[in-house]
PLY file of the C-alpha trace (Angstrom):
ply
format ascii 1.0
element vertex 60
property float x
property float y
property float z
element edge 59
property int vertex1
property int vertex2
end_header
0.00 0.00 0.00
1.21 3.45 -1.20
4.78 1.86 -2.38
5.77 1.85 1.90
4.22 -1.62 3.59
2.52 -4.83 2.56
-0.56 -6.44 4.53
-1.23 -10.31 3.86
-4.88 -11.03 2.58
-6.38 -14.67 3.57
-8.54 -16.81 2.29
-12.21 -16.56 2.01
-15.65 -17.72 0.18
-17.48 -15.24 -2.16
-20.60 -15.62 -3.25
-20.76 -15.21 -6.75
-23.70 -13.30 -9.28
-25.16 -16.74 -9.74
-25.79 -17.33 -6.09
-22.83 -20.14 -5.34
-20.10 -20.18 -2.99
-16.56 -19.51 -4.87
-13.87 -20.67 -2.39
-11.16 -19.43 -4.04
-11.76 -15.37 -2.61
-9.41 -13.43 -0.72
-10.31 -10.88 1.60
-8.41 -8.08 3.43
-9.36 -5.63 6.15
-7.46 -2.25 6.93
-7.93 -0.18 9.65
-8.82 3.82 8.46
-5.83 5.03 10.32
-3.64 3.62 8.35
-4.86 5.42 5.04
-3.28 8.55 3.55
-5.70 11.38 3.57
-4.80 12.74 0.05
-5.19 9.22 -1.52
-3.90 5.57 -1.77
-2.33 3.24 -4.18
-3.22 -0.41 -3.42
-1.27 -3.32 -5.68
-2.41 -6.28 -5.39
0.50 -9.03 -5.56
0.73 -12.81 -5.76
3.89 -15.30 -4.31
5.40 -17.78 -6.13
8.34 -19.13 -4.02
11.00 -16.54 -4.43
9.08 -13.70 -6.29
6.06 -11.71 -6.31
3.86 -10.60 -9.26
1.62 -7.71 -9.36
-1.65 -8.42 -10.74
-3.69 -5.75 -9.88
-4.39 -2.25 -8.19
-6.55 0.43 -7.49
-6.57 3.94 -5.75
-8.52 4.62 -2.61
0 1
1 2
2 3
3 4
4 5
5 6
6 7
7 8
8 9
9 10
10 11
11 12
12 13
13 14
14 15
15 16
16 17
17 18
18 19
19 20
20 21
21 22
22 23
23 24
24 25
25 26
26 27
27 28
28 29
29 30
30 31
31 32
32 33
33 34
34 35
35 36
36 37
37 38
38 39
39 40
40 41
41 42
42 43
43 44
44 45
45 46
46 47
47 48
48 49
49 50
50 51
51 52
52 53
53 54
54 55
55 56
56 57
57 58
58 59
C-alpha cells in the first residue's frame, strides 16, 4: 500500500452473481488510520516461491 508496507490477505468464500459459494476469494481488512488522507495506491501481488507478481491495483 502506497509503495511503503505490505498487509497479507487470507482466504475466504465469495458468493458469486449466480448465487454459489466460490472458495477461491481473498479478503483483506485495513484499519482507516492507516490510510493517507490525500489518496492511496493499493497493488495487489501474488507469491510464487521466491518472487512476487503484481496483478492488480486500485486507488482509494
Amino acid at each position: 500500500m502506497n509503495h511503503d508496507k505490505i498487509y497479507e490477505a487470507f482466504p475466504m468464500d465469495v458468493s458469486t452473481e449466480d448465487g454459489k459459494t466460490d472458495s477461491s476469494g481473498f479478503c483483506l481488512y485495513l484499519d482507516r488510520s492507516l490510510l493517507a488522507a490525500d489518496g492511496n495506491q493499493i497493488e495487489i501481488f501474488t507469491d510464487n516461491k521466491d518472487s512476487a507478481r503484481i496483478i492488480g491495483g486500485l486507488t482509494l
